[in-house]
N, C-alpha and C positions, 0 to 999 in steps of 0.2 A: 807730652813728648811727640816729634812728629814723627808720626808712621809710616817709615820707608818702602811702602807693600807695592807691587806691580798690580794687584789686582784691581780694576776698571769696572764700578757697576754703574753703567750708562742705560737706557732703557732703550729701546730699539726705536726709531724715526724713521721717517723717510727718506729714501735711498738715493743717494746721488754722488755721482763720480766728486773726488775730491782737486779742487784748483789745478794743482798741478798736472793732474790728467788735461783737466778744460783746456790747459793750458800751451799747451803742445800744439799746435796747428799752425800755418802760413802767418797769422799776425803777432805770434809773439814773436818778439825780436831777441831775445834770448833763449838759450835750451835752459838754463837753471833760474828760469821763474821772472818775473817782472821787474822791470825796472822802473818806469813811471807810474805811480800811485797815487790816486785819491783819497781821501778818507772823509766822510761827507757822516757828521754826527753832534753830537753837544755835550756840555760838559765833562762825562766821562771821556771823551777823549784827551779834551782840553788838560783835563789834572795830571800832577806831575809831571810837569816840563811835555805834555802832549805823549798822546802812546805814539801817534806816527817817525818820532824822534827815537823812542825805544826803541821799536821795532826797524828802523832802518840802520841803527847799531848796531843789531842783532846780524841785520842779514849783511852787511859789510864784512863783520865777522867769522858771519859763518858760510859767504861766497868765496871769501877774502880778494873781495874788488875795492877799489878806490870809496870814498863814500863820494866821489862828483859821478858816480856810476850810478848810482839811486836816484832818483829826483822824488823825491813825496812831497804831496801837499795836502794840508788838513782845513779843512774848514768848517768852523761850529758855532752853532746860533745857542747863548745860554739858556736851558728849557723847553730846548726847542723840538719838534716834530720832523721828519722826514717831510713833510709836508709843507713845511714853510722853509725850505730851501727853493730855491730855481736853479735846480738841476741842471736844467737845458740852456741854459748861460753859463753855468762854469764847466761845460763840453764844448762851448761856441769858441775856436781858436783864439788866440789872445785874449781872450773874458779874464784869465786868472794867472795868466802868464806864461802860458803855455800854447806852442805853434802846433804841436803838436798831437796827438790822441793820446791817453791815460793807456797803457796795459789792461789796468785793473780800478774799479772803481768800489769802496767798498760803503755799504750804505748801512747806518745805525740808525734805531728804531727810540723814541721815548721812553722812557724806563718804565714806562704803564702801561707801552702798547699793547699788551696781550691779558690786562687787567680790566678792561670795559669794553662794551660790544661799540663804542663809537670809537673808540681807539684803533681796535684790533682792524675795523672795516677802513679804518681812514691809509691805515699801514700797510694795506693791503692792495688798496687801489694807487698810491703811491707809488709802492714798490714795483707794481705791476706795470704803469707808466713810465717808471724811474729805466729800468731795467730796458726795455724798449729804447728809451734813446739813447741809453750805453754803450747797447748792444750796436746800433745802426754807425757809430762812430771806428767802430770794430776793437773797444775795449771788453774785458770780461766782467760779468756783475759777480760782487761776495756780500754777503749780508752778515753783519756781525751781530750774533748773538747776547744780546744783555746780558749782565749776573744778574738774580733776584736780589729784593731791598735784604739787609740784615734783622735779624730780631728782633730790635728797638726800636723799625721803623712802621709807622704806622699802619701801611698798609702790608707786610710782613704777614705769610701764610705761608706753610709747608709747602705746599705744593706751585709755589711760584714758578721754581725754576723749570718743571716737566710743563707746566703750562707754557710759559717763554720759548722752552723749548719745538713745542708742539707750535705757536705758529709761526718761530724763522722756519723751521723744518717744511709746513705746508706751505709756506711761501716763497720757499728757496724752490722746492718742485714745480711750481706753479711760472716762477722766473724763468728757471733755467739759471738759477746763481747757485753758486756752494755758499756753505753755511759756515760759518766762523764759532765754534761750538765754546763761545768763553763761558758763557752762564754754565753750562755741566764743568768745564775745567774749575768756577767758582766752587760747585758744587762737590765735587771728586776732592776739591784741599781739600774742604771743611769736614767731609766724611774722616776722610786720612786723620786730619788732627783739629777735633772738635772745638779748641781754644784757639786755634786760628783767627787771624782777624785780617780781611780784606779791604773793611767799608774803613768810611771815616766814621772815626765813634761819634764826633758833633750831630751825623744825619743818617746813619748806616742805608744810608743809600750809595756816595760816590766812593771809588777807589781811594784805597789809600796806596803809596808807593807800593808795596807787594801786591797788592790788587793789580794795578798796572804792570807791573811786574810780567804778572802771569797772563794777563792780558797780554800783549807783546808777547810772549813769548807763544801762547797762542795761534795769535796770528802769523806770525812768522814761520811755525810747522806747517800752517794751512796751506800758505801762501808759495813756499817753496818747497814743501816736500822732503824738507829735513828737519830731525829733530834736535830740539833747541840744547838736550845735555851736552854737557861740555863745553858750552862758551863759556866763556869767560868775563862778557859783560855784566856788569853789577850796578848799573847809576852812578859809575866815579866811587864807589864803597856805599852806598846809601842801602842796597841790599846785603844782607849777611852772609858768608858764603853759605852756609849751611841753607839755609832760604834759600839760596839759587840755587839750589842743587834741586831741594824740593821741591820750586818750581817747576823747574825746568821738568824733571820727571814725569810732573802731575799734565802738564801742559803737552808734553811726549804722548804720556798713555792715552790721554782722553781723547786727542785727532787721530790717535791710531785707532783707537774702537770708536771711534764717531763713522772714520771712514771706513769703516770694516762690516757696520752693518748690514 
């Protein structure tokens, strides 16, 4: 049965102002959060009709602006690294269809990147670079937090997710980017209701529709500073309401005490 609890046990990270604070200064061109968005990652994003598609549903809904008022774009290489994107072309005007500078640019990590010392160091210098030319364009950097693999999946350890956790967190401080805390919001269901299922059962590694789900909803708390209860978005019925309710909650509490640190 899923357990409808408020209480949030997150581990305490490194501390950094949450998006929507970053977010307030001379370059946003909105006061209620971003409207041009990147999303720069791989197949996790890509699955279930893309989360940048969810999450600009979300915030349509929960602005309630036009959706020609969003402009997102996602672009993802399958298995791919932070590292073998070129960054610094799809910020070069017109590279990807856009004249303009992104708000927000948010950059995701290899589902391993914090599983081997060649990974973690490649993700890190990356990021470090990545972030640099975001920054110079006068958008803001968000680093999206991976879920850990599920239990079936090979390289599956307890202690995945506070690992993953521990290096967006030291590399978000290190950027100057916030942190997109979806691996703990993975982690916070599954506590809540232990029969929960996120991954796809074929590789319990990629989202399945609630996994994204909460993903998306997730991001969309980080990103504008409200929480996602009460919408009413569901994937056209593809989520249950009861699951979006749970969602949405789990997805509430955990950027509240992510950013409360």
């Amino acid at each position: 049965m899923i357990q409808k609890t408020r209480a949030v046990v997150i581990a305490a990270f490194v501390a950094m102002l949450p998006f929507h604070a970053l977010a307030q200064d001379a370059t946003e061109p909105e006061e209620d959060g971003p409207r041009q968005v990147l999303f720069v990652g791989n197949s996790y994003f890509y699955y279930n009709n893309s989360l940048h598609n969810h999450v600009r549903r979300m915030a349509v809904e929960g602005l309630g602006v036009p959706l020609g008022d969003l402009d997102y774009r996602s672009i993802t290489i399958s298995g791919g690294s932070l590292m073998h994107h070129p960054i610094g072309h799809y910020l070069t005007p017109g590279a990807i269809g856009y004249d303009t500078p992104f708000d927000v640019v948010i950059l995701q990590g290899h589902s391993g990147a914090a599983l081997s010392e060649r990974r973690t160091g490649s993700f890190n210098e990356t990021v470090a670079a990545a972030s640099e030319q975001i920054r110079e364009t006068g958008a803001k950097v968000a680093l999206y937090m991976t879920h850990a693999y599920g239990e079936g999946h090979k390289d599956f350890a307890a202690d995945n997710t506070e690992i993953i956790a521990d290096l967006y967190g030291k590399a978000g401080e290190s950027a100057g980017a916030v942190v997109i805390p979806v691996g703990l919001a993975f982690a916070e269901a599954q506590r809540r209701d232990p029969e929960l299922v996120l991954h796809q059962t074929y590789d319990d590694s990629h989202p399945n529709v609630n996994g994204s789900y909460l993903a998306a909803a997730t991001v969309y708390a980080t990103l504008y500073g409200q929480s996602p209860e009460g919408l009413e978005y569901d994937y056209y019925g593809a989520v249950d309401p009861d699951m979006r309710v749970f969602l949405q909650e789990v997805a509430a509490d955990t950027v509240e005490a992510f950013e409360a640190r």
